[in-house]
VMD Tcl script that draws the C-alpha trace (Angstrom):
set ca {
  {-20.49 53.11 -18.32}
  {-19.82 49.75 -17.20}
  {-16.55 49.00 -14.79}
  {-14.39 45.90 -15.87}
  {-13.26 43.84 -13.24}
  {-9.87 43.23 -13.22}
  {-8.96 39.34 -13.55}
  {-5.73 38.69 -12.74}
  {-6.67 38.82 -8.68}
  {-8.96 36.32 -9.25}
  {-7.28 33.96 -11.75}
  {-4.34 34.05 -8.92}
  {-6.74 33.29 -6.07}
  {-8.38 30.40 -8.39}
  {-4.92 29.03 -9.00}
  {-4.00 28.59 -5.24}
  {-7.33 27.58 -4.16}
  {-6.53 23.68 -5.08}
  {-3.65 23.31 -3.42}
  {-4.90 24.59 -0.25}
  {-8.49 22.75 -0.04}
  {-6.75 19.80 -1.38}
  {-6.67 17.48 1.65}
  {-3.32 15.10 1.98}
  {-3.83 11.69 1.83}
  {-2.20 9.81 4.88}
  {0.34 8.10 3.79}
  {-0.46 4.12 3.87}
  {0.52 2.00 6.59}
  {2.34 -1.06 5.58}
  {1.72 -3.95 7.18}
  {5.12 -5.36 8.52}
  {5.92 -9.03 7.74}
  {3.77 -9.73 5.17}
  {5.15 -11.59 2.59}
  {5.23 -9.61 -0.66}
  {7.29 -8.44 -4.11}
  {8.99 -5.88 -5.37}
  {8.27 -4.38 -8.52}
  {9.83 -3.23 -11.65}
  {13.73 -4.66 -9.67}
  {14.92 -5.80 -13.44}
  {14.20 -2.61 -14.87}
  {14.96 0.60 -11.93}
  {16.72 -1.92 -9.33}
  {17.40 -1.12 -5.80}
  {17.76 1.99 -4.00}
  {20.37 0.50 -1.16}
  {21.08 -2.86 0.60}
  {22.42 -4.17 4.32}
  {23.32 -7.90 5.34}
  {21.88 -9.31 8.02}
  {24.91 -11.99 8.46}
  {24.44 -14.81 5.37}
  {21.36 -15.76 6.04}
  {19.18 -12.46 4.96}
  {19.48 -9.19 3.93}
  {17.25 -5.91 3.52}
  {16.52 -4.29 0.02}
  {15.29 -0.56 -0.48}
  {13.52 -0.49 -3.38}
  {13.71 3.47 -5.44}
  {10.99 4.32 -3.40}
  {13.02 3.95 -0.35}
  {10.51 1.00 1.16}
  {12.29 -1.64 3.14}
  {12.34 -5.61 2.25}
  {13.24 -8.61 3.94}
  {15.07 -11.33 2.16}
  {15.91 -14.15 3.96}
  {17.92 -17.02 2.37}
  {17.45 -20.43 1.64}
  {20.95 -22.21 3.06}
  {23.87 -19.71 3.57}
  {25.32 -17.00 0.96}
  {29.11 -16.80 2.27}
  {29.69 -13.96 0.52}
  {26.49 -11.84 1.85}
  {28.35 -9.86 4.63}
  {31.37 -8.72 2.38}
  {29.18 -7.68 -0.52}
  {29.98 -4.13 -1.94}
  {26.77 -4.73 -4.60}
  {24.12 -7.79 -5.08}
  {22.61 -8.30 -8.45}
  {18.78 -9.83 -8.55}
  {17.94 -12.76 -10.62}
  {14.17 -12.61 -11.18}
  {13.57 -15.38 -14.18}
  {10.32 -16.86 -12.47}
  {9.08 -13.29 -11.28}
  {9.22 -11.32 -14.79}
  {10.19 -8.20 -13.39}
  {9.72 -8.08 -10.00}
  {11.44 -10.00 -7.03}
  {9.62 -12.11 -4.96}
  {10.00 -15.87 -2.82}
  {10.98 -17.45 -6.36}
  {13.58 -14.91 -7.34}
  {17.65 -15.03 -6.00}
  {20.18 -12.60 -5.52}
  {23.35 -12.45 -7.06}
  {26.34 -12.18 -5.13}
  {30.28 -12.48 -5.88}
  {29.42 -15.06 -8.82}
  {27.20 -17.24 -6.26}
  {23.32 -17.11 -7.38}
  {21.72 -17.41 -3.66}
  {18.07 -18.60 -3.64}
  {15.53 -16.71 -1.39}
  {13.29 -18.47 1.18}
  {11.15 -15.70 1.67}
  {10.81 -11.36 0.97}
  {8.96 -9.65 3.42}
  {8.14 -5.97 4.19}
  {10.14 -4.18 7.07}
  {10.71 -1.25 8.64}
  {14.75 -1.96 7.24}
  {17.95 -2.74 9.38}
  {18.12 -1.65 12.90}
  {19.59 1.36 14.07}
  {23.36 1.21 14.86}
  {24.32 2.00 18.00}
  {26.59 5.31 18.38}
  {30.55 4.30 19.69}
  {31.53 6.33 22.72}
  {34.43 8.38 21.87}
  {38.12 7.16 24.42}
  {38.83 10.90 25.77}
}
mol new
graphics top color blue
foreach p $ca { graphics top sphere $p radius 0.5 }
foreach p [lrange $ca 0 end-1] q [lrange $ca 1 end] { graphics top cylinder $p $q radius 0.2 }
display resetview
């Protein structure tokens, strides 16, 4: 008489075995400064923003990587903004140099959009006691 051996053990040892021989990419390093785009802004747009005074700003894009825009001229309304809007005609859908944001009604040009490591960390107030 032959013995059947059972499957299930197996199928459930076969069925974690990828995960755990699977080896992690690292994630990839991004070079900082380099000027660069970001894609699909007209369609999923931006994740989060912070001024950096009128003259430049950083943009999180939905997968929470950090730009550098820095403006041509000033954009008065930049520090005040509650929301920017991206104008991307020479781009198609992705912002780059050529693109502009859009802020209070004024259509601000970009000089340049570089990658960053985003805004610098804010420094804690000391609590009066």
């Amino acid at each position: 008489m032959r013995r059947l051996i059972s499957t299930v053990p197996l199928i459930a040892i076969l069925a974690l075995a990828p995960p755990a021989l699977a080896r992690k990419a690292a994630p990839a390093t991004v070079e900082l400064g380099k000027e660069t785009s970001i894609p699909f802004v007209r369609t999923i747009g931006l994740y989060d923003f912070e001024a950096d005074g009128d003259r430049g700003v950083w943009l999180q894009d939905q997968r929470r990587q950090w730009y550098y825009a820095r403006i041509a001229g000033i954009c008065t309304g930049l520090p005040f903004a509650n929301r920017i809007g991206v104008d991307t005609r020479f781009g198609g859908g992705e912002l780059d140099r050529t693109g502009a944001l859009l802020v209070d009604g004024d259509r601000c040009r970009l000089d340049s959009l570089v990658t960053s490591a985003g805004p610098p960390k804010k420094a804690k107030k000391l609590k009066q006691g």
